[in-house]
DRENKETOR-949322 format. One record per atom (N, C-alpha, C): residue number from 1; atom name; residue in three letters; x, y, z. Coordinates in steps of 0.02 Angstrom, whole numbers, plus 50000, padded with zeros to 5 digits. Each point is the difference from the previous one (the first is absolute). Last residue first. Layout:
N
NUM  CA  ALA  X  Y  Z
...
//
This chain:
221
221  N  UNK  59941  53906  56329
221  CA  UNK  49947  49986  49922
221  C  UNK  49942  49958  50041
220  N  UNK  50207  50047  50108
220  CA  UNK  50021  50054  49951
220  C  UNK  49926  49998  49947
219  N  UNK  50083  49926  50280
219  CA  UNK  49976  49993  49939
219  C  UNK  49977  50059  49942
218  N  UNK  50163  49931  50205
218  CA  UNK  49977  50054  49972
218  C  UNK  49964  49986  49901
217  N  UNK  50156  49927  50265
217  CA  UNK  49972  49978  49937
217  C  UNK  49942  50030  49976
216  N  UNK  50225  50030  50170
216  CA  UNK  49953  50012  49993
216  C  UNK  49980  49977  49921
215  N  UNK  50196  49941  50205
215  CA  UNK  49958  50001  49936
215  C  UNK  49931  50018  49985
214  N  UNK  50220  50034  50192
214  CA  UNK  49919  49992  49984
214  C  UNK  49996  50019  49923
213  N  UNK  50212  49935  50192
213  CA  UNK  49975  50007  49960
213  C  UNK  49929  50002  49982
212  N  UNK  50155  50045  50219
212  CA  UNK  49951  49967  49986
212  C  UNK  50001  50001  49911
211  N  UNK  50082  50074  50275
211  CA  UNK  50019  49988  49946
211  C  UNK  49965  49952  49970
210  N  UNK  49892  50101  50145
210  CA  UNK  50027  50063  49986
210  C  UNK  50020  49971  49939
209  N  UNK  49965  49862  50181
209  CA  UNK  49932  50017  49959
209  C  UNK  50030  50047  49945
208  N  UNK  50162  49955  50172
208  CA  UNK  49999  49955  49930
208  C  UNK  49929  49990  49963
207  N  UNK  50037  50164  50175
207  CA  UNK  50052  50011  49928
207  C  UNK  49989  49951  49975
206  N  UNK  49873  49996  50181
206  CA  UNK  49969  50056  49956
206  C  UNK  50057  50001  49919
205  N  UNK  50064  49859  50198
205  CA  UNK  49926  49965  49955
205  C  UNK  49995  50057  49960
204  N  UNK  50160  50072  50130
204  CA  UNK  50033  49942  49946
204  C  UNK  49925  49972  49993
203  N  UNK  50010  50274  50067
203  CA  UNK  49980  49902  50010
203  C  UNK  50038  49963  49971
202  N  UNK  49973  50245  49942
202  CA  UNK  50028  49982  50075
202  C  UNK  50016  49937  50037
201  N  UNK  49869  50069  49780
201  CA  UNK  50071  49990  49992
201  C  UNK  50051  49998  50065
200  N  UNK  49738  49942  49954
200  CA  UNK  50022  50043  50035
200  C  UNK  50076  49985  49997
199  N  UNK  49833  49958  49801
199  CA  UNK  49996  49989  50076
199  C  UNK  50037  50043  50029
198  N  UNK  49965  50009  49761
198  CA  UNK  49915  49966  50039
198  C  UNK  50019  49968  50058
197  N  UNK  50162  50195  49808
197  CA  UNK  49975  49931  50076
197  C  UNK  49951  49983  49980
196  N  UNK  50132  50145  49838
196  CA  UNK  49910  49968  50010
196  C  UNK  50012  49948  50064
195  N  UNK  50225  50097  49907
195  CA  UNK  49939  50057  50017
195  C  UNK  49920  49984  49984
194  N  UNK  50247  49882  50003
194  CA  UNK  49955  50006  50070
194  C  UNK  49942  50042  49981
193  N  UNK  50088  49913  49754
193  CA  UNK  50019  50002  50073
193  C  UNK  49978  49993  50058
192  N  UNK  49919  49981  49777
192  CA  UNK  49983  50047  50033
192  C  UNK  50038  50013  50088
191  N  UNK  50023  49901  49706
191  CA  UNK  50021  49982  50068
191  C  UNK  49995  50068  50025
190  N  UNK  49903  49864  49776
190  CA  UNK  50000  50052  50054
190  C  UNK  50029  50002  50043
189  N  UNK  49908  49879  49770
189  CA  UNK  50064  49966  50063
189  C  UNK  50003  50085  50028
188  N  UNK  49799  49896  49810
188  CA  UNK  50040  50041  50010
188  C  UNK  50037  50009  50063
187  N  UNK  49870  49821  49788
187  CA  UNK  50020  50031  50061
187  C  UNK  50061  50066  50004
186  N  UNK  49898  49901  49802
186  CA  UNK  49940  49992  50047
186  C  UNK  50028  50023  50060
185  N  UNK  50137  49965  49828
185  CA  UNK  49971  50063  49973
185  C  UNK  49932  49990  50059
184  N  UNK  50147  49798  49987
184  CA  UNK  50023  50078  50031
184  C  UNK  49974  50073  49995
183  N  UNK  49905  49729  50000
183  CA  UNK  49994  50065  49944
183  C  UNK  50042  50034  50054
182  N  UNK  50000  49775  50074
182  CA  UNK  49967  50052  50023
182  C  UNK  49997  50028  49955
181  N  UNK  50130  49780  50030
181  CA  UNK  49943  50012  49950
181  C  UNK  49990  50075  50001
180  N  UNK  50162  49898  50168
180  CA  UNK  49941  49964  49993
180  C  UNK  49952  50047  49926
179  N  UNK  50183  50128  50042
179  CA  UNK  50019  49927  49999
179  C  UNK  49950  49949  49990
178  N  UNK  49934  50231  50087
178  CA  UNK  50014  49981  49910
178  C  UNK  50029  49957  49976
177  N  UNK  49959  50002  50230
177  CA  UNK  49935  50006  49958
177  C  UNK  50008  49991  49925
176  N  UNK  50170  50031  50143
176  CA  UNK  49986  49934  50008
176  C  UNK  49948  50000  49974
175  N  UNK  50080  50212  50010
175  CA  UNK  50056  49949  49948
175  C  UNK  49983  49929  50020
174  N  UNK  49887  50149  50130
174  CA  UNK  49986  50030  49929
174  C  UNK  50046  49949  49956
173  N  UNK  50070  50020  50209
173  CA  UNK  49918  49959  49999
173  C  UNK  49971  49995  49935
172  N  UNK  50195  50130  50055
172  CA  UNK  50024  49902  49995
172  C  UNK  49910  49993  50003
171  N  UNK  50017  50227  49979
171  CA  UNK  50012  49976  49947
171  C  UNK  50038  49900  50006
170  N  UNK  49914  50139  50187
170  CA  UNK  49933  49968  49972
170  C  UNK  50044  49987  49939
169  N  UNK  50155  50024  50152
169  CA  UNK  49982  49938  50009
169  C  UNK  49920  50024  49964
168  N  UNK  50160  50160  49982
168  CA  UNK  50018  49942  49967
168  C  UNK  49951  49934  50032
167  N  UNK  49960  50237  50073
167  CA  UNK  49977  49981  49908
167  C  UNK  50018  49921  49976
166  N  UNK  50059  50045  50231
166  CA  UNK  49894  50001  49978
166  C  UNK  50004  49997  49941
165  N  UNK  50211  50042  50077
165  CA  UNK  49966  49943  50006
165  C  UNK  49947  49995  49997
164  N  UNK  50057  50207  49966
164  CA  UNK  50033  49966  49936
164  C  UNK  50004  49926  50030
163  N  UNK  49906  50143  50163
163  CA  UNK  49990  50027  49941
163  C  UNK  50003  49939  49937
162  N  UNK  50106  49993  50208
162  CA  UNK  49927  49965  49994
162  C  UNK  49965  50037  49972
161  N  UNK  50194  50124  50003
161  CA  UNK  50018  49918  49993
161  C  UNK  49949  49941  49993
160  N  UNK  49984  50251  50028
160  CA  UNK  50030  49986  49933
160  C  UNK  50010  49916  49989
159  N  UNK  49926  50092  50226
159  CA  UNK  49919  49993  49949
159  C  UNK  50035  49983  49944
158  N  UNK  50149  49904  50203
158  CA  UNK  49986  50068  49986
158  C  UNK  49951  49986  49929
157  N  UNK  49977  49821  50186
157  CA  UNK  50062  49997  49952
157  C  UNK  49971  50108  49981
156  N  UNK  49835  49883  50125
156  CA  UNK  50079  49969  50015
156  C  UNK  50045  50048  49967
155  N  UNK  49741  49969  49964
155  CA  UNK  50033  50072  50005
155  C  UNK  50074  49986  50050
154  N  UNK  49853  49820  49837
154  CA  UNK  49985  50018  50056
154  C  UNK  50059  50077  50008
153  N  UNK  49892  49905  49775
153  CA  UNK  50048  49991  50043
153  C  UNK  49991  50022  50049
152  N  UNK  49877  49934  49749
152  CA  UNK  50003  50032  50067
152  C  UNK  50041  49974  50046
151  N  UNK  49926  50002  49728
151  CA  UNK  50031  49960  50055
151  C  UNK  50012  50057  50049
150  N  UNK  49837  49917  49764
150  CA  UNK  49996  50070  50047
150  C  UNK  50054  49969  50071
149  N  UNK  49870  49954  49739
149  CA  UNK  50030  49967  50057
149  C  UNK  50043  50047  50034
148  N  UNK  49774  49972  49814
148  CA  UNK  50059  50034  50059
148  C  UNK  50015  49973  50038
147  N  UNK  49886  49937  49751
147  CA  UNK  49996  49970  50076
147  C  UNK  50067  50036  50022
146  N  UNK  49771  50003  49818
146  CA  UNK  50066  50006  50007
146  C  UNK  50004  49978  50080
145  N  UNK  49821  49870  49812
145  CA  UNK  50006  50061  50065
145  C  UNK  50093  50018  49982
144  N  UNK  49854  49805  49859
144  CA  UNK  49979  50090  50024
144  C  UNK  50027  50045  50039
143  N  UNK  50045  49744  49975
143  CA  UNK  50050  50048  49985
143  C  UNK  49988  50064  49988
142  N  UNK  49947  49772  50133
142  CA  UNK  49943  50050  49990
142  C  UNK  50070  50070  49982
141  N  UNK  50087  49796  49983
141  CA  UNK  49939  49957  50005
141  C  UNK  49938  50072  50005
140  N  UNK  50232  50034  50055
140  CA  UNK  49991  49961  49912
140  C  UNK  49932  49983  50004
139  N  UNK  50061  50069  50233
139  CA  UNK  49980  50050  49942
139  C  UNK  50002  49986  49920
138  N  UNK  50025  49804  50168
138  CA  UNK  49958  50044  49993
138  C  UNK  49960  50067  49958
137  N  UNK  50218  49894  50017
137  CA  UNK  49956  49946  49963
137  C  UNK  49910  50041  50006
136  N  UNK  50190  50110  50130
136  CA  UNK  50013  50002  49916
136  C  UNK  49927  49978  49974
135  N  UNK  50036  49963  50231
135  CA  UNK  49968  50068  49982
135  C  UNK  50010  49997  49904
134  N  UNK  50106  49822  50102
134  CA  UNK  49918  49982  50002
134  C  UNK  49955  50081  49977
133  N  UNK  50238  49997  50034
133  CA  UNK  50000  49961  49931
133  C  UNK  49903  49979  49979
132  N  UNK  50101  50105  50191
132  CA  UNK  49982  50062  49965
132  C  UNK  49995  49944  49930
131  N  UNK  49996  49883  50212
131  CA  UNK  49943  50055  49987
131  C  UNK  50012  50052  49945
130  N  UNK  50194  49854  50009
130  CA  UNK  49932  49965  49997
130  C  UNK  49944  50035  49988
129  N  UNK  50193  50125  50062
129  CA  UNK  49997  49955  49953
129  C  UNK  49931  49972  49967
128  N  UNK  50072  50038  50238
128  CA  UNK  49950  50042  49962
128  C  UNK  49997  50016  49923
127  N  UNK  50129  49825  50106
127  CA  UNK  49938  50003  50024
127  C  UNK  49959  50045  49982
126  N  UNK  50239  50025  49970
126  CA  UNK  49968  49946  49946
126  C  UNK  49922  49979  50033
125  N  UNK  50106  50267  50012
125  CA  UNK  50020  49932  50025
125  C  UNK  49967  49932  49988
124  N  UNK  50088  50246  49907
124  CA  UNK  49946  49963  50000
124  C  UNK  50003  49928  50039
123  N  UNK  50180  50212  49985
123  CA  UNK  49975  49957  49971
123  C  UNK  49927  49956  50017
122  N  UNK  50118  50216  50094
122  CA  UNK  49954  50007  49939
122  C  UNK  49983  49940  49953
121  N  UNK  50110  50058  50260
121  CA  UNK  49997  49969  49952
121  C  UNK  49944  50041  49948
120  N  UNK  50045  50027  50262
120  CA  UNK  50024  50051  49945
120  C  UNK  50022  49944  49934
119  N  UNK  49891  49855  50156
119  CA  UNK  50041  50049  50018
119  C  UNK  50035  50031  49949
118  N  UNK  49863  49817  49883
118  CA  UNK  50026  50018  50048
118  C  UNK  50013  50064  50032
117  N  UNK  49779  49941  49853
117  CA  UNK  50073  50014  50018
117  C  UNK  50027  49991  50061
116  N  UNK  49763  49947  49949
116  CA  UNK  50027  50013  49946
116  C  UNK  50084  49997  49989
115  N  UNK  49866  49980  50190
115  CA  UNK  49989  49940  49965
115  C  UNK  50060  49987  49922
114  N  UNK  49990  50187  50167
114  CA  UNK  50041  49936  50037
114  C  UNK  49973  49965  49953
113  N  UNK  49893  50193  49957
113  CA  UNK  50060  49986  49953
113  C  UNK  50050  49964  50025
112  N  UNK  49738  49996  49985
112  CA  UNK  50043  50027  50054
112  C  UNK  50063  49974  49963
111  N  UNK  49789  50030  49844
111  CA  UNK  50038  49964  50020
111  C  UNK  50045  50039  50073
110  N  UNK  49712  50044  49875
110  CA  UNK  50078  50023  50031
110  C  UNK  50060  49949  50011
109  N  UNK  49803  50066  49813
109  CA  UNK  50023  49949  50022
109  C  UNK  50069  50023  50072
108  N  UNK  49751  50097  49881
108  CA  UNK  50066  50006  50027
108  C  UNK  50034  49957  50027
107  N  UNK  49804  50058  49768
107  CA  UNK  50014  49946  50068
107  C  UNK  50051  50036  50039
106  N  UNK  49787  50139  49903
106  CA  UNK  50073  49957  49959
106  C  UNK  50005  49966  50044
105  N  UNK  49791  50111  50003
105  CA  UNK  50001  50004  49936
105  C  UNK  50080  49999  49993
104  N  UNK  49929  49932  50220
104  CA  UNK  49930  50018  49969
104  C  UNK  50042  49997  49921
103  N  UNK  50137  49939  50153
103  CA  UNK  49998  50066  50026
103  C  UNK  49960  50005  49942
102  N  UNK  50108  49771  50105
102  CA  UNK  49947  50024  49952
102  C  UNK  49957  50088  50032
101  N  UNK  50233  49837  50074
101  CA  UNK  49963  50043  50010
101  C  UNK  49954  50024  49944
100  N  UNK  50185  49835  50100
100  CA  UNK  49951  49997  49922
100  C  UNK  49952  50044  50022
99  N  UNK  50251  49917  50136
99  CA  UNK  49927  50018  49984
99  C  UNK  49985  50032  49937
98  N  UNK  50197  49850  50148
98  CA  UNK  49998  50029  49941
98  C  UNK  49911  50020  49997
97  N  UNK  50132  49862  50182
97  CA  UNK  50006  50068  49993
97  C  UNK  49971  50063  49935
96  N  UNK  50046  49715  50017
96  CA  UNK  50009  50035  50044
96  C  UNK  50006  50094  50003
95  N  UNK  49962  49835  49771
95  CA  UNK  50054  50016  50048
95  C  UNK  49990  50012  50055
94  N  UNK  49858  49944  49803
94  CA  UNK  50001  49984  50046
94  C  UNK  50039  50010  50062
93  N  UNK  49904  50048  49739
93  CA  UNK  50053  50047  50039
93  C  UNK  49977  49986  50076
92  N  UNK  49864  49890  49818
92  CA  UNK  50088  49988  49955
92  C  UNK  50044  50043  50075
91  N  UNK  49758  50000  50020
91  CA  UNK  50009  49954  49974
91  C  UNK  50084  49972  50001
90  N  UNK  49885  50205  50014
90  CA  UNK  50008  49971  50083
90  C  UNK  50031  49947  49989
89  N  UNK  49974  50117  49815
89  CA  UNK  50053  50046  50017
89  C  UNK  50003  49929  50060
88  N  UNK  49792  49977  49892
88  CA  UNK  50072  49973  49975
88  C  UNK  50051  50013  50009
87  N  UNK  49814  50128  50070
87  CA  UNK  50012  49912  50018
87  C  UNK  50041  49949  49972
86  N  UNK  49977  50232  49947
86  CA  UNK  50018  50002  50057
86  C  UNK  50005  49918  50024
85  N  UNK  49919  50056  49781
85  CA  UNK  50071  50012  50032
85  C  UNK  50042  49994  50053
84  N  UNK  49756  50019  49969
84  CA  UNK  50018  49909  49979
84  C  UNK  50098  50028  50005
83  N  UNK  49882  50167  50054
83  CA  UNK  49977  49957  50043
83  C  UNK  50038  49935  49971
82  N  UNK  50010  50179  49869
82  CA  UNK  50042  50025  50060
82  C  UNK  49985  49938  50039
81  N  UNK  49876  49993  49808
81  CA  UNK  50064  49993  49989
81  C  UNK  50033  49989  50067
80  N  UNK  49777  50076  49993
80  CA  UNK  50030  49938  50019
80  C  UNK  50039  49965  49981
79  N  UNK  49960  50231  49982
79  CA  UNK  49997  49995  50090
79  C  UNK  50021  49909  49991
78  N  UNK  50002  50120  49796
78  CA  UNK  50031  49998  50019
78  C  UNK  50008  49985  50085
77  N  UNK  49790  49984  49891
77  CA  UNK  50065  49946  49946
77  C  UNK  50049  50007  50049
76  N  UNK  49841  50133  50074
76  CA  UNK  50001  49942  50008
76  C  UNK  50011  49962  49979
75  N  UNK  50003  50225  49907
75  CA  UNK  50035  49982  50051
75  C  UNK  50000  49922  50045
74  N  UNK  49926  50060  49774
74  CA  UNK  50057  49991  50037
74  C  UNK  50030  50026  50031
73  N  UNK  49768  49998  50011
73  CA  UNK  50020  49920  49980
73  C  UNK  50070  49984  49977
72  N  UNK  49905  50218  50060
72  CA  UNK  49987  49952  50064
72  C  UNK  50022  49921  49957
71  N  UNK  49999  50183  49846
71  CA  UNK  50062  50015  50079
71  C  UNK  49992  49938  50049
70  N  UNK  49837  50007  49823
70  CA  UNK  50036  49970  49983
70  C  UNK  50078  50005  50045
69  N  UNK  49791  50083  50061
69  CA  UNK  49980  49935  49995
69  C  UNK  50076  49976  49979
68  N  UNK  49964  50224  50024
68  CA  UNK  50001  49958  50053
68  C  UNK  50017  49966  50015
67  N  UNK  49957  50112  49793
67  CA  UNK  50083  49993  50038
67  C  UNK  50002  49985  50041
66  N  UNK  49782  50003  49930
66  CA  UNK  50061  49934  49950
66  C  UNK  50060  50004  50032
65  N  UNK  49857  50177  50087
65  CA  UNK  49960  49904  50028
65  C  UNK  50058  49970  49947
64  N  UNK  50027  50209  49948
64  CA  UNK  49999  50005  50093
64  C  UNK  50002  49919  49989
63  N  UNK  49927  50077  49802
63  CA  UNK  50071  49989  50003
63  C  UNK  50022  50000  50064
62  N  UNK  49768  50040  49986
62  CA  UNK  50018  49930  49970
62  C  UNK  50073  49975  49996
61  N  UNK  49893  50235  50056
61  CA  UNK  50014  49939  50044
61  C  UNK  50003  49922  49984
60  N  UNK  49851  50148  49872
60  CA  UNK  50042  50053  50032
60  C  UNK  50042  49949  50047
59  N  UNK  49852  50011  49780
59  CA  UNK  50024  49928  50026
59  C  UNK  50067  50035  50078
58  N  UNK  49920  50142  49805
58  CA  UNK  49944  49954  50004
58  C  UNK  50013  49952  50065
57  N  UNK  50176  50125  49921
57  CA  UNK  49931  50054  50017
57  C  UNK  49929  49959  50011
56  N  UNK  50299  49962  50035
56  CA  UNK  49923  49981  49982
56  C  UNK  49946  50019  49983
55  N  UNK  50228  50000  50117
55  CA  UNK  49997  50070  49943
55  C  UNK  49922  49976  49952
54  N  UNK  50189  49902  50190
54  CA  UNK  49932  49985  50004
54  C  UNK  49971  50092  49954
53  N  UNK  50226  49907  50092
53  CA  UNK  50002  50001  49901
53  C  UNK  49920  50026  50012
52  N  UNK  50080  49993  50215
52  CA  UNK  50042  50064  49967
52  C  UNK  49982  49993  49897
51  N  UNK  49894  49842  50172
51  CA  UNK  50005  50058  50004
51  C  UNK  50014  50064  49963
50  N  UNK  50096  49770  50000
50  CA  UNK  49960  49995  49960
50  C  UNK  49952  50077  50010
49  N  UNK  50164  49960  50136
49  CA  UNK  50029  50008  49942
49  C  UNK  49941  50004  49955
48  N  UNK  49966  49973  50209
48  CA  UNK  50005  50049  50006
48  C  UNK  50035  50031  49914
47  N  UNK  49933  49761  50048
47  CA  UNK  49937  50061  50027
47  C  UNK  50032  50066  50000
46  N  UNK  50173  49839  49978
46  CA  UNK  49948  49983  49957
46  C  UNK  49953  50054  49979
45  N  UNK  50112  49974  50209
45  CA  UNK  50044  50048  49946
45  C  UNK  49955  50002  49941
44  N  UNK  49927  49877  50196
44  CA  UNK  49979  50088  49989
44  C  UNK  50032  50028  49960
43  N  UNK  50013  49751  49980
43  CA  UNK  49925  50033  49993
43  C  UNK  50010  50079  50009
42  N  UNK  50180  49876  50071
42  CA  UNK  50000  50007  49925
42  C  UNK  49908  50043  49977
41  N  UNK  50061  49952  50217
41  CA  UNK  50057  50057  49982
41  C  UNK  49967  50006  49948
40  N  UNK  49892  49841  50070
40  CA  UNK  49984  50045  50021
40  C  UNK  50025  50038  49994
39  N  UNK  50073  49797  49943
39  CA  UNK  49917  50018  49957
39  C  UNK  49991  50088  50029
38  N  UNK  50196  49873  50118
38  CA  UNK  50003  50023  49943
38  C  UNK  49951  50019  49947
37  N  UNK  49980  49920  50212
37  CA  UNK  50021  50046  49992
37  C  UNK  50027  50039  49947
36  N  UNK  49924  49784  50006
36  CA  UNK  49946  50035  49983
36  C  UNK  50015  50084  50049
35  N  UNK  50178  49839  49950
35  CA  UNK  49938  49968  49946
35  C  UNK  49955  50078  49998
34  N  UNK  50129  49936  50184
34  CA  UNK  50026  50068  49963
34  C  UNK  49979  49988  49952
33  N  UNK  49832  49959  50203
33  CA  UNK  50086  49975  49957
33  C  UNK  50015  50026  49958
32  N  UNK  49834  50055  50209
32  CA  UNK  50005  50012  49966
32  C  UNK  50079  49944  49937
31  N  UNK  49805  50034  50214
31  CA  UNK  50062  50006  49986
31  C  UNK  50018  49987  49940
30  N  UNK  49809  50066  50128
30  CA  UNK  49985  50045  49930
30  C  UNK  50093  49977  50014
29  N  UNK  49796  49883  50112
29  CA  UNK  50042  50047  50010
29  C  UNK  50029  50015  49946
28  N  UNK  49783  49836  50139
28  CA  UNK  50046  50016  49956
28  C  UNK  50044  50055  50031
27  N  UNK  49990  49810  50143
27  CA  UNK  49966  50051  49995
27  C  UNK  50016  50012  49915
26  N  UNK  50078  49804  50112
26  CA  UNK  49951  49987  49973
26  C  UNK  49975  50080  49990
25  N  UNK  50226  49961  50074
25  CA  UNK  49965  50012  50057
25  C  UNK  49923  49970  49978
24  N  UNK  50163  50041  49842
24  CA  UNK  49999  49941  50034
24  C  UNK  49985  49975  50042
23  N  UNK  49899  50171  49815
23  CA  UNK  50070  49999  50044
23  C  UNK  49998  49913  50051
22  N  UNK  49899  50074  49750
22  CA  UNK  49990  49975  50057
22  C  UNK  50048  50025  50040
21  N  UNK  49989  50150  49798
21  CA  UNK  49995  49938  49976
21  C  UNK  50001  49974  50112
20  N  UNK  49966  50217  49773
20  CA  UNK  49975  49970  50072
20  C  UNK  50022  49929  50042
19  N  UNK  50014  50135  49770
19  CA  UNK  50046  49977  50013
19  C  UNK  50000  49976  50074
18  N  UNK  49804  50090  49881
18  CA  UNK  50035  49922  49958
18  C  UNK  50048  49980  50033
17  N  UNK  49931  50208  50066
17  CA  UNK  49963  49957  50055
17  C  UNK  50027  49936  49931
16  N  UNK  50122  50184  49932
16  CA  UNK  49997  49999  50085
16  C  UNK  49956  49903  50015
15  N  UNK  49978  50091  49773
15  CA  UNK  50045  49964  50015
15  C  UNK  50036  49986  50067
14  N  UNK  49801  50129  49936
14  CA  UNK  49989  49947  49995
14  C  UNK  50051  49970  50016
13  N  UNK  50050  50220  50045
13  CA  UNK  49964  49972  50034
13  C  UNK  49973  49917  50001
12  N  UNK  50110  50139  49824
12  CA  UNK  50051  49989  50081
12  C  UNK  49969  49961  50037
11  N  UNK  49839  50087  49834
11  CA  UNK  50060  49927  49966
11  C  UNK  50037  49977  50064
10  N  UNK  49882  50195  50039
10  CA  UNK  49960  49930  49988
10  C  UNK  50019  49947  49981
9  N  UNK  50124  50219  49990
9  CA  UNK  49967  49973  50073
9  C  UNK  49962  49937  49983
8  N  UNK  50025  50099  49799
8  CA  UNK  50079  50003  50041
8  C  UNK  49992  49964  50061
7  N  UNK  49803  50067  49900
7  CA  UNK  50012  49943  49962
7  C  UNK  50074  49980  50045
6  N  UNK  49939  50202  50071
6  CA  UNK  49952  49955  50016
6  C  UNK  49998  49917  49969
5  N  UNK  50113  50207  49944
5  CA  UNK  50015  49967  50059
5  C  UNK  49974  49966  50017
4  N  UNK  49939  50075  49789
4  CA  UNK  50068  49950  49980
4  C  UNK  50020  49997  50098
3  N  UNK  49778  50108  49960
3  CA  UNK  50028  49925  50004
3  C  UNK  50049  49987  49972
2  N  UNK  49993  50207  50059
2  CA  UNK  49984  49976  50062
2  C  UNK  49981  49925  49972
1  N  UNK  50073  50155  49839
1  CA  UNK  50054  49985  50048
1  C  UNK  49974  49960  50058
//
């Protein structure tokens, strides 16, 4: 047991200082991309999987070091999926307001829903259009993953009502995806009403942070 930790640790470790890379200051530093945040998840599942088979009698810790080796390599498949995705998300979804959030092992796309919709509307408006016709082309292009779409409302209206506008405006988002090409069996339309802020519903800035769609991308392989 003390070298399958020891092998365990040592691997983590090599792939720590590999993933080392300059800071811009000229010092080193240990920042990191999701490339090689991803070696490192994948390496300890690897290591801990390979662990659990490691039944060897000759060769004690060998299945430690392979499941390492081979966790860590996909995981840094999938870290530079997410990356090159992401740069193609920046690419095609130019609008004013819209963010690409790379959250290590998926993407989050947030839209504000002045882009998206009118006032108590559920139709799609022809500008954001565009960005979701560019989000499509995109996900055709890396079709591994699933993709949540998730609509949020500010706390105005009573919770039953920006309830069932939250569902309808991620299923108009969802119906422009699957228009443009998308697999329907890849996505899933949610409406979470007021009940996830990320501001202060007291505000007119905090509410229209509030109202918002977010796609999440979620690689599957």
């Amino acid at each position: 047991m003390t070298l399958r930790v020891s092998l365990l640790l040592g691997t983590a470790a090599a792939l720590a200082l590999g993933a080392c890379t300059t800071n811009p200051n000229g010092s080193m530093g240990t920042t990191l991309t999701t490339t090689q945040k991803g070696a490192l998840a994948g390496a300890a599942v690897g290591a801990i999987y390979g662990a659990q088979r490691d039944d060897d009698s000759n060769n004690e810790g060998e299945d430690i070091a392979k499941g390492a080796i081979l966790g860590a390599a996909a995981g840094a498949v999938t870290g530079n999926i997410i990356e090159r995705q992401q740069r193609a998300l920046e690419q095609v979804m130019t609008s004013p307001g819209v963010q690409i959030i790379n959250r290590g092992d998926y993407l989050q796309v947030v839209m504000p829903s002045g882009l998206l919709f009118a006032s108590d509307s559920a139709a799609v408006s022809g500008q954001a259009q565009n960005d979701l016709y560019g989000l499509a082309q995109v996900l055709q292009q890396y079709p591994n993953s699933r993709v949540e779409i998730y609509g949020h409302t500010d706390s105005t209206a009573s919770d039953a009502y920006n309830l069932d506008l939250s569902q309808r405006r991620a299923q108009s988002v969802g119906g422009i995806l699957t228009a443009a090409g998308v697999n329907g069996a890849r996505l899933s339309m949610v409406g979470r009403g007021e009940s996830q802020p990320i501001a202060d519903n007291t505000t007119e800035a905090g509410k229209a942070q509030n109202r918002r769609v977010e796609i999440l991308i979620r690689p599957t392989s």
